[in-house]
N, C-alpha and C positions, 0 to 999 in steps of 0.2 A: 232692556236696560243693562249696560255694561255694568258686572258685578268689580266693586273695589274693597281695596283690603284698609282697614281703618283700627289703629294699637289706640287703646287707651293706656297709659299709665299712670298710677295712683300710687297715692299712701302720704305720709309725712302727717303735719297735725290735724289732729283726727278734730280738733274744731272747724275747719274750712268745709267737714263732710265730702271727703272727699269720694267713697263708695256711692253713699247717695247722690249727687248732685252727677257724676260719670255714669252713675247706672238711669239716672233721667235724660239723659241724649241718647242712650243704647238704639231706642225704637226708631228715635228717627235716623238715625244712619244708617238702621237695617230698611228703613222705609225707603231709603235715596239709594240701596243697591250696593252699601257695604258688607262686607262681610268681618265682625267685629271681633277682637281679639282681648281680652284685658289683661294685665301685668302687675301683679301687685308689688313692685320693683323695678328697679334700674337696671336688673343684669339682661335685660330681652336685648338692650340697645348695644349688646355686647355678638349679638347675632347676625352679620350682617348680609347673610343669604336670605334670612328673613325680612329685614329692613328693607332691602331693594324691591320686595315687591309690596312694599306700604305706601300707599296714596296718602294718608293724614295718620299723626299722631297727634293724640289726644293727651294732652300730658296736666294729670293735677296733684301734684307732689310737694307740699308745703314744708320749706324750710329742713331739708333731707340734704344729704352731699350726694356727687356722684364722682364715681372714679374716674381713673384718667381713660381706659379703654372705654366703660358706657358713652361717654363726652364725645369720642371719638366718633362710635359709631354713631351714636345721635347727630352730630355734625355734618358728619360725611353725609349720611341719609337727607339731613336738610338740604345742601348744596348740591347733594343730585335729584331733586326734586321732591321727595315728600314734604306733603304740608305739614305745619307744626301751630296747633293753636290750644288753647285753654286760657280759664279765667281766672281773676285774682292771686291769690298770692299762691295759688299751685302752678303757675307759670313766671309770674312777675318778683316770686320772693323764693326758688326753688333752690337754686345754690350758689351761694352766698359766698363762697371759698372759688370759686371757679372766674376767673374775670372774662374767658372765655366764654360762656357759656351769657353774660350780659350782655357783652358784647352784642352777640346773635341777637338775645331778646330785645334790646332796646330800651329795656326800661326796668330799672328796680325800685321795689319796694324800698322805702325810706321814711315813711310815719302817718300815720291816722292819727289823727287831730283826736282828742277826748272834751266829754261832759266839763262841766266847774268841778275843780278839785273836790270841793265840798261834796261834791253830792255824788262822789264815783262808789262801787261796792267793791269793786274787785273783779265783778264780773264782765265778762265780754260787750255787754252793752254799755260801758265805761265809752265804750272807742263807737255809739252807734248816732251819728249826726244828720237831721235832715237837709240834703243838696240838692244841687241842682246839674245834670249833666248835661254840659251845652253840646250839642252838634255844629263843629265847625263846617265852614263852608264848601270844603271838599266833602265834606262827610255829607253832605246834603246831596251831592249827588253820587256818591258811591252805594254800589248795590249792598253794603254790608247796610248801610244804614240809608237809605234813600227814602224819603215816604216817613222819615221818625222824626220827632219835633224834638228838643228842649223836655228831658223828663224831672222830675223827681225820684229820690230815694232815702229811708231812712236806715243806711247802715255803715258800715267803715267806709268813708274817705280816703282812698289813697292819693298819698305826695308821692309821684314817683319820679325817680333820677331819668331822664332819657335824654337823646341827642336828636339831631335835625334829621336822622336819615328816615326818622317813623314818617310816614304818613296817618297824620294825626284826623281821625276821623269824628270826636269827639274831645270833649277838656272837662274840669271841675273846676273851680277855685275854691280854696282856702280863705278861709276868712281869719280877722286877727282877733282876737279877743285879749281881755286884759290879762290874760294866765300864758298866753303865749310868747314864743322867746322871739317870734318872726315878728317884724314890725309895717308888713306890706299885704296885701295881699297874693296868691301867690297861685298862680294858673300850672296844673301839672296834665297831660295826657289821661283820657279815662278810657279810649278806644282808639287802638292804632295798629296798623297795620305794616308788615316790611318784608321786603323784598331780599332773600339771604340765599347768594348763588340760583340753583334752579328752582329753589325752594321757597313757598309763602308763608309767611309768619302772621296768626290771628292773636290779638291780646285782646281781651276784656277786664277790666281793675275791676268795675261792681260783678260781685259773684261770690261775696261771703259764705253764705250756706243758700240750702238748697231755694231756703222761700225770695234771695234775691234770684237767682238763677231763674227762678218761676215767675219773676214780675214779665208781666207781657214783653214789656220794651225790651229788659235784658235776655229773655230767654228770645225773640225774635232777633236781636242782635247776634248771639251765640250763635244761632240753627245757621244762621245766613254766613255767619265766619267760618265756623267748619267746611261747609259748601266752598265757600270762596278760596279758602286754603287748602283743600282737597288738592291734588292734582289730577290734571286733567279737568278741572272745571276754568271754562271759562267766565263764565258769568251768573251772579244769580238773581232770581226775579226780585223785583222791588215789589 
């Protein structure tokens, strides 16, 4: 097995667990022939004799900035081929100030739907709804998700902003309730995939903390996006 180099980067809000949930894929990239690096920062992406020889970065950094040189080097590295994937809002809500760096992604964070006013605490499960994540029809036969039906989940719902270039491998909908200011229902991407210069881009929205990451269906999702967005992988098994 051809050994590859695989960066995770971490940190930002320490509610998404971002140690724990990066240090649960660790084994399996060492299993597939990585050799893994972790980051607990944005300045690695400022290296970029290092970056050129990175097959995938791992990136889950929630709601943090980055400067104009990390951006750079992360950028460059996408567009000449490193893969670039991680899940919910340590990919999809990372920097916020950056319109570049959306760009790339495809898709931002823009609201988790919450409980009845009445009956919220203040706590994180304010925002934990149970849905349903459909598998659109490309997604049915792409190897990220091939063989995955229609799941359930009970945890943040992401609305995320994206445009037509994702190849949208799964969706959510929103539902309206009477507390809410949308009056329709409203279909946002939950799994999507994009193609950025040499470079492949994996998102996953369900991925809150560690125990969504651990649901069969999402953690089988993730193992097979990493894979997929690696460089150097062609395909991965269904």
């Amino acid at each position: 097995m051809t050994q590859r180099n695989a960066l995770i980067v971490r940190g930002g809000w320490d509610g998404h667990e971002p140690v724990e949930t990066t240090d649960s894929v660790i084994p399996f990239l060492e299993e597939h022939g990585f050799r893994v690096r972790v980051s607990e920062g944005t300045r690695v992406y400022t290296d970029f004799d290092y970056l050129d020889t990175v097959d995938l970065i791992v990136q889950i950094n929630t709601m943090n900035s980055i400067e104009r040189g990390e951006f750079a080097g992360l950028r460059r590295a996408v567009l000449n081929g490193t893969g670039l994937a991680g899940w919910h809002g340590g990919i999809a809500d990372s920097y916020r100030d950056n319109a570049d760096y959306l760009h790339m992604i495809g898709g931002q964070f823009a609201h988790h739907a919450g409980i009845a006013p009445e009956l919220r605490t203040g706590e994180q499960s304010d925002n934990y709804l149970p849905y349903t994540v459909n598998i659109t029809e490309y997604g049915r036969s792409h190897p990220i998700t091939a063989g995955i039906t229609d799941f359930e989940l009970h945890t943040e719902q992401y609305w995320v902003l994206s445009d037509e270039y994702n190849d949208v491998l799964a969706t959510t909908t929103q539902a309206v309730r009477p507390w809410d200011a949308w009056n329709r229902p409203v279909t946002a991407p939950a799994i999507w995939t994009r193609q950025w210069g040499k470079g492949r881009i994996f998102v996953s929205a369900p991925g809150h903390k560690l125990e969504i990451v651990n649901d069969p269906n999402v953690r089988t999702i993730i193992e097979r996006g990493l894979l997929w967005a690696a460089r150097g992988s062609e395909a991965v098994a269904a």
